[in-house]
C-alpha positions, 0 to 999 in steps of 0.5 A: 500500500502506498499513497496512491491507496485510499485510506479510511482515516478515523479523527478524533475531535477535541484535543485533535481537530479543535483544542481540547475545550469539551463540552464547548467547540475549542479553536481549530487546531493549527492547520487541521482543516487544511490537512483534512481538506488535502487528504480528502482531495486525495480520495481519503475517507475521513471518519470522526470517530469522537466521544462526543453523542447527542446535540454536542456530537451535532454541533461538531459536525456542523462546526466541521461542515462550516470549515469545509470538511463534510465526514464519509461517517461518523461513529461508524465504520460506514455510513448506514452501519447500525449498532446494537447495544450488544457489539462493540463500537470500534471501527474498521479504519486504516488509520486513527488520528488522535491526541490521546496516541502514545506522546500525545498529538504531533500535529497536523503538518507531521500527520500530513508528512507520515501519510504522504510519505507512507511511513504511517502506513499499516506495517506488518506485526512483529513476531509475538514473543513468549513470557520466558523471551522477556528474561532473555539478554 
């Protein structure tokens, strides 16, 4: 896979789209919208994929479609996917952009960079290692 793949990429919206502010709308955060925009240009489908429901989950994604960014879903893997009560809510996406990651956020220009780059592609697992590996020197 490569960049000339689509991907489906799933963004997060408080602390990642906007400043974390929550329940309020934070401001845009530095160049998110542009990037957004430039991967949506290049085929990507973008998924909000937020913790925020209801009427705050709406005013997100008006704020979105206000600066440009109209979502393939939200909260779903696709956009006539049902859940039941009784399964879980994770998506299927290629790719999850989120200020809760490891080392928190790193900002929409290097987001842009490891995707155009395809160093944020899926990579293959590592081989798993036993309990008794982890004595090993």
């Amino acid at each position: 896979m490569n960049f000339k793949d689509t991907l489906i990429i799933a963004v997060d919206f408080d602390g990642t789209i906007v400043e974390d502010a929550y329940p309020k709308i934070g401001k845009p955060q530095l160049f998110a919208f542009d990037t957004l925009k430039k991967l949506q240009e290049h085929g990507h489908r973008l998924i909000l994929w937020t913790y925020r429901s209801g009427d705050k989950l709406d005013e997100a994604v008006a704020f979105c479609k206000e600066n440009g960014i109209h979502f393939y879903a939200v909260n779903h893997s696709f956009p006539e996917e049902d859940f039941a009560n009784d399964v879980s809510r994770k998506i299927n996406a290629d790719l999850f952009i989120d200020d809760r990651n490891i080392g928190g956020f790193i900002g929409w220009g290097e987001v842009y960079q490891l995707i155009t780059n395809g160093t944020a592609l899926p990579v293959a697992p590592k081989k798993k290692k036993s309990f008794l590996d982890f004595f090993k020197s």
